[in-house]
C-alpha positions, 0 to 999 in steps of 0.5 A, a space after each residue: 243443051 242445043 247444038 246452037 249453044 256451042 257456036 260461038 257468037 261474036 265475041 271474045 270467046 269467038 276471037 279466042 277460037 280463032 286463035 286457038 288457045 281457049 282462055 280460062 273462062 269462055 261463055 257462050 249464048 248463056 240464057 236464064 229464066 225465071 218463070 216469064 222474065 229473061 234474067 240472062 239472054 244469051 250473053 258470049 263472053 270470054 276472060 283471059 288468063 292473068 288479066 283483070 276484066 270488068 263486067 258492067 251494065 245498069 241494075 237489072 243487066 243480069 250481072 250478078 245472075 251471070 256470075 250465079 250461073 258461071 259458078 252453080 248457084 244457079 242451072 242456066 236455061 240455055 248455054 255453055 260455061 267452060 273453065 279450063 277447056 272443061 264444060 262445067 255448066 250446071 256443075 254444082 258448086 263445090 265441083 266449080 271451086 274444086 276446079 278452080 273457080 271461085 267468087 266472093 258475094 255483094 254481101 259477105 257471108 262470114 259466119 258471124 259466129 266464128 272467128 276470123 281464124 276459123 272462118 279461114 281454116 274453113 275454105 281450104 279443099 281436100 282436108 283429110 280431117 273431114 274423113 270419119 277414119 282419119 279422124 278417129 283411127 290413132 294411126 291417122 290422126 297424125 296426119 289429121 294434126 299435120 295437115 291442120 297446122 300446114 293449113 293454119 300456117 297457110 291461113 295465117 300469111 293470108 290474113 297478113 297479106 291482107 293486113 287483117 291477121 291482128 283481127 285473126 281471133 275476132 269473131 267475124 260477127 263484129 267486123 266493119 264491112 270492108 274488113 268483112 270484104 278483106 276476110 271474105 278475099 282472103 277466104 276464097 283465095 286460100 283455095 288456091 283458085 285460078 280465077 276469081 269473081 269478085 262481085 262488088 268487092 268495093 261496096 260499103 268499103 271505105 277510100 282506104 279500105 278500097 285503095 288496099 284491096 286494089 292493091 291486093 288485087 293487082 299483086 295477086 294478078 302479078 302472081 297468075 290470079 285472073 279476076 273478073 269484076 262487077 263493080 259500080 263505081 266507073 272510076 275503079 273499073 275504067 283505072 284498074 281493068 284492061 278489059 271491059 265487057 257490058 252488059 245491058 238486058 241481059 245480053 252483052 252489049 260491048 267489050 274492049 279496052 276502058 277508052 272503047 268502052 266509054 267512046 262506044 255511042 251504045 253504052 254512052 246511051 244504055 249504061 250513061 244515061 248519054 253523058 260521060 
């Protein structure tokens, strides 16, 4: 990377600096291409512990390109991703979610063919059962067996708390969507992750659905998890963040509180079409 990509720019990421405790995620001059079409360019932000921040912008912002390029579904062109003082740009990944950082997808990728339950017994990390000798050598098995059931009593309160654990032995496959989001939520977070992704989590989902995954959402902020949230729907975002950072051609066009956001001339013009 170019010593230009580590000087912060005028941001978020800028005023953390100066303060002197870095937030968990900090973003600098990010920049992806694909072939001649600037995807990303150049984009600073910062997310801070605890908080639920919302990333706006019209389609084609480079919104969902950006949460690929935080979390290794895609290597930026140019730039810096930290999480937890830690460069992790370019990290594939699994090396970004042992770490921490987790994201869920637009569209939920469940395996159809799994049931609930199994899906879940899926994310956790670190599973000895997954080493050849642990599962073959009858001195180890027993440890094999043990850490299977901690992990299923783990996936079990899980799905409880999001009120899907009657669906726990139905096959994936057959869920509505909002309870594939449910499910797809809950997965992530058996990870024990500190910062989560959520990338449209709302679509397709029903007002009660909605109503119950916000809720969630905001329990599970009270207990230490931070959020970052690309969400269309203004309403949920202008109600729910505390922050909010937009978006527009690839580069961040503003960020403050909701109020700032929709009083900005900017974003009226690049993200409302001129009329709030």
């Amino acid at each position: 990377m170019s010593e230009a990509a580590d000087v912060p720019t005028e941001s978020g990421a800028e005023a953390a600096a100066e303060g002197g405790s870095e937030p968990p995620l900090v973003v600098r001059d990010l920049r992806k291409t694909f072939g001649g079409i600037t995807a990303v360019d150049g984009a600073s932000f910062s997310v801070e512990a605890g908080s639920l921040t919302g990333l706006i912008g019209p389609n084609g912002a480079g919104k969902s390109t950006t949460f690929n390029l935080i979390t290794g579904v895609h290597k930026p062109t140019g730039g810096t991703v930290r999480f937890r003082g830690e460069d992790i740009t370019g990290m594939s990944t699994p090396r970004i979610a042992n770490r921490g950082l987790v994201r869920t997808f637009q569209i939920a990728r469940e395996l159809e063919e799994m049931t609930v339950l199994e899906n879940m017994m899926l994310a956790p990390k670190g599973q000895i059962g997954e080493r050849f000798w642990y599962s073959v050598l009858p001195g180890l098995r027993g440890r094999v067996i043990e850490q299977e059931e901690e992990l299923r009593e783990r996936a079990w309160r899980q799905l409880e708390f999001f009120e899907i654990d009657h669906l726990a032995e139905e096959y994936a496959g057959n869920l509505s969507g909002g309870q594939r989001k449910l499910l797809e939520m809950a997965r992530a977070l058996l990870t024990d992750p500190e910062l989560v992704l959520l990338d449209e989590p709302l679509a397709g989902v029903n007002p009660t659905l909605e109503e119950k995954l916000l809720d969630r959402i905001h329990e599970l902020r009270e207990q230490g998890n931070t959020f970052l949230l690309v969400e269309h729907d203004m309403d949920v975002i202008m109600e729910n963040c505390e922050r909010v950072i937009v978006m527009h051609q690839g580069q961040v066009l503003a960020e403050g509180a909701p109020a700032e956001i929709t009083g900005d001339e900017r974003v009226v013009e690049a993200y409302l079409g001129g009329d709030v």
